[in-house]
C-alpha positions as CSV (number, residue, x, y, z in Angstrom):
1,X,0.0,0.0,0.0
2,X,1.2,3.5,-0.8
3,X,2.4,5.2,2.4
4,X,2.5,9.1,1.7
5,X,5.8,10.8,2.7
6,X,5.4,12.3,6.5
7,X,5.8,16.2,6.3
8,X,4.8,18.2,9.1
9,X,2.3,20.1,6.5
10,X,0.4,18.0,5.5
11,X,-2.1,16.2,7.7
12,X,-3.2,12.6,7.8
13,X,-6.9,13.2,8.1
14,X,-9.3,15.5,7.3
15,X,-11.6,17.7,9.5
16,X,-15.4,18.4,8.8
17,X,-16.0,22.0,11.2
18,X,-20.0,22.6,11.5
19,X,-21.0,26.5,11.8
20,X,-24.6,28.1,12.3
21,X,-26.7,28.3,9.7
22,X,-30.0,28.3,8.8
23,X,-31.5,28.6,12.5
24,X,-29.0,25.8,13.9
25,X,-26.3,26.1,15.9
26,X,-23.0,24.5,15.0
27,X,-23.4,22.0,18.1
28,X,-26.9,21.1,16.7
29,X,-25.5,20.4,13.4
30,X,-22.8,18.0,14.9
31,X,-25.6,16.4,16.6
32,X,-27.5,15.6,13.4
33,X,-24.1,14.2,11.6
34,X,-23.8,11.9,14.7
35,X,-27.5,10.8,14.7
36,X,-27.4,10.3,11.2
37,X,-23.8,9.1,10.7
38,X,-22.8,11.0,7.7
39,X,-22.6,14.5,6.3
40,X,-25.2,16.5,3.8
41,X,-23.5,17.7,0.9
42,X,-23.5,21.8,0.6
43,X,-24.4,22.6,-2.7
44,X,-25.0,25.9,-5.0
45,X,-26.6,27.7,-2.0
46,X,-22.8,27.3,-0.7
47,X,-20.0,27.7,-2.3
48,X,-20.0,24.5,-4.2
49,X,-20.3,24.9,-8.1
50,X,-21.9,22.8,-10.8
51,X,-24.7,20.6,-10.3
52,X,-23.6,18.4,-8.0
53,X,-23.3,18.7,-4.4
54,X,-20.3,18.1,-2.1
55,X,-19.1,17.7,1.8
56,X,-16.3,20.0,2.7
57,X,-13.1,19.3,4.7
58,X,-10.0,20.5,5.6
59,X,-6.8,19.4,5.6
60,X,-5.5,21.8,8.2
61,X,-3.8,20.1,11.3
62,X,-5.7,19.8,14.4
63,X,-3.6,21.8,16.4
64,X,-4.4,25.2,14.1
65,X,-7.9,24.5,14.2
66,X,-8.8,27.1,16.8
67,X,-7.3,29.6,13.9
68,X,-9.6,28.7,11.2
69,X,-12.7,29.1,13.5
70,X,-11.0,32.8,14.7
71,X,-10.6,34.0,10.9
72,X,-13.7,32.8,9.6
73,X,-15.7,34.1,12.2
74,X,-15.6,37.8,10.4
75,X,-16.8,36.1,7.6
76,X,-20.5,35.4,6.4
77,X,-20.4,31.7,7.2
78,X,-18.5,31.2,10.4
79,X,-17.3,27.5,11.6
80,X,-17.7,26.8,15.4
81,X,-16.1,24.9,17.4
82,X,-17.7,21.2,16.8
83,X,-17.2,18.7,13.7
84,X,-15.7,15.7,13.1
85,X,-12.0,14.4,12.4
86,X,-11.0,11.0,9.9
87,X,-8.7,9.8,8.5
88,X,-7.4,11.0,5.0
89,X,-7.1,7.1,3.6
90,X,-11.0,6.4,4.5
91,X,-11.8,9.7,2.6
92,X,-10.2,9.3,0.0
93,X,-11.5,5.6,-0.8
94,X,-14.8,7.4,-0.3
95,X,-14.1,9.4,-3.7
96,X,-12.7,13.2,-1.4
97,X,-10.6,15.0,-3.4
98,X,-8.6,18.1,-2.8
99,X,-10.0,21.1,-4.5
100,X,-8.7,23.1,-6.9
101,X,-8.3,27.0,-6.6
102,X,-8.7,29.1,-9.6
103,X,-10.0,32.2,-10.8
104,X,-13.7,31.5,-11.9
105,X,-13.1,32.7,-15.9
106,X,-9.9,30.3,-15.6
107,X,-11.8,27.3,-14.2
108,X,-14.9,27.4,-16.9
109,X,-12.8,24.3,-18.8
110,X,-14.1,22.1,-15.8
111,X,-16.8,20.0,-16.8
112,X,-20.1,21.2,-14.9
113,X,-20.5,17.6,-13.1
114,X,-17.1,18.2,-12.1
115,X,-17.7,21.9,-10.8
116,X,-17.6,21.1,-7.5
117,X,-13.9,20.5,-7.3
118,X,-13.4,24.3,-8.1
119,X,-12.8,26.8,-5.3
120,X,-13.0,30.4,-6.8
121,X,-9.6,31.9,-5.9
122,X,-8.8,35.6,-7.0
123,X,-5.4,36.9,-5.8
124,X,-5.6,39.6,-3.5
125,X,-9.5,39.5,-3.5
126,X,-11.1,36.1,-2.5
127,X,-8.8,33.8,-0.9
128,X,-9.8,30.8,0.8
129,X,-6.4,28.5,0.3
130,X,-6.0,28.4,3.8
131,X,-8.9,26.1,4.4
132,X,-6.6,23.6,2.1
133,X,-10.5,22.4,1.2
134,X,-10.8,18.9,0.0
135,X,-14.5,17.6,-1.1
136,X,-16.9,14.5,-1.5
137,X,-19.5,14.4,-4.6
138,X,-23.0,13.6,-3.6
139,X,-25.8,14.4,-1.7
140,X,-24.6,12.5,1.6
141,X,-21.6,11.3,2.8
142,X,-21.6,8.1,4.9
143,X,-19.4,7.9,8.0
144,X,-20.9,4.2,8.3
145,X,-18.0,1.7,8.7
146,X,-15.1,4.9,9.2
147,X,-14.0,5.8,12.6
148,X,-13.9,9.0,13.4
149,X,-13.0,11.3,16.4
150,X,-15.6,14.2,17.8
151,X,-14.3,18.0,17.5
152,X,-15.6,19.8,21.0
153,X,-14.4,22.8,22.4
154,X,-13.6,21.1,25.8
155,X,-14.3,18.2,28.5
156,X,-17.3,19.7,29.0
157,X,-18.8,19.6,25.9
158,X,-17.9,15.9,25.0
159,X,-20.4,14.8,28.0
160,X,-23.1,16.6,26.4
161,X,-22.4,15.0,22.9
162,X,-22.0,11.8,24.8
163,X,-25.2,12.2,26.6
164,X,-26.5,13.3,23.7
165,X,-25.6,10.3,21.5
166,X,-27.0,7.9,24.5
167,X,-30.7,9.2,23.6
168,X,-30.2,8.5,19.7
169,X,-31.8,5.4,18.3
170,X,-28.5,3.9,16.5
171,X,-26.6,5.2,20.1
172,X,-24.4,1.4,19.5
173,X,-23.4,1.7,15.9
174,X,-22.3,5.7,16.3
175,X,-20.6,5.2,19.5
176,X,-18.7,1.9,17.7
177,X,-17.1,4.2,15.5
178,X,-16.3,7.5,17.4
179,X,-12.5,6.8,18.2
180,X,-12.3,9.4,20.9
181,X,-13.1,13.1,21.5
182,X,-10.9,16.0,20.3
183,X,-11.0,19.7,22.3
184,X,-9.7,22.4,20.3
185,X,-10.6,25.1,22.5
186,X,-8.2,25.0,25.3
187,X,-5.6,27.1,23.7
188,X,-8.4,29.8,22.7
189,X,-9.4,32.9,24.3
190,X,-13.2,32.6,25.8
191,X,-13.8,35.4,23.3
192,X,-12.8,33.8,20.7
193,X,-15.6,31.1,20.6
């Protein structure tokens, strides 16, 4: 099997970071990828192109993941503090793909059911290459049969996910596959979240 080359900038998994929107908080949303073990794919009401839809991750490390959620909460869509965490093999055998940045007139040689691959990127103007996005055609992506760890602000937090998880129907299968619980707010500022 092919074993990528270990470089402290490049990550071995990929992180999915839920945000409020719509009337639900980012905890909520977290919630609903637990209860139904897999993600929604964000499509042209995002920033997804083309007609088909896709689930978003990152490739940032964990440890700089309390940066993405302080610059993107001056943006219009703002990630919180609470997502999930796999590994970057299981994605990929899942069909994720890293993105490709380019300016919108430059990236109209993409084929439309391939549009989703394409991250507008305008030097000096719209910039989002520090998300190091990576995405997952279709409507759903399943987290059945992938373990996966629970991002959570703190200690705190993971009890209520737990507890919450204990009242779910599947509680068994989804706590099967949760590999442990990740904070990411302990080296943030209380303001911050």
């Amino acid at each position: 099997m092919f074993q990528p080359p270990i470089r402290s900038d490049v990550s071995d998994h990929l992180i999915h970071l839920t945000g409020d929107r719509s009337g639900i908080s980012s905890k909520e949303a977290l919630i609903s990828i637990l209860a139904e073990l897999g993600l929604r794919g964000s499509g042209n009401d995002g920033f997804v192109k083309g007609s088909r839809r896709a689930a978003c991750f990152t490739e940032t490390q964990d440890a700089l993941i309390p940066e993405v959620i302080r610059y993107r909460r001056s943006g219009d869509r703002p990630y919180g503090p609470y997502g999930i965490m796999l590994s970057k093999v299981d994605a990929w055998n899942r069909g994720t793909r890293p993105v490709m940045y380019l300016p919108d007139q430059e990236g109209l040689w993409v084929p439309m059911d391939e549009r989703w691959r394409h991250v507008r990127f305008e030097y000096g103007f719209v910039d989002f290459t520090h998300e190091r996005e990576w995405r997952a055609p279709g409507d759903f992506f399943s987290l059945r049969g992938i373990s996966f760890s629970v991002i959570v602000p703190g200690e705190y937090q993971a009890q209520e996910i737990y507890n919450e998880i204990r009242s779910l129907e599947d509680e068994q299968d989804i706590l099967e596959q949760i590999r442990g619980f990740h904070f990411v707010c302990e080296s943030m500022n209380r303001g911050d979240l």
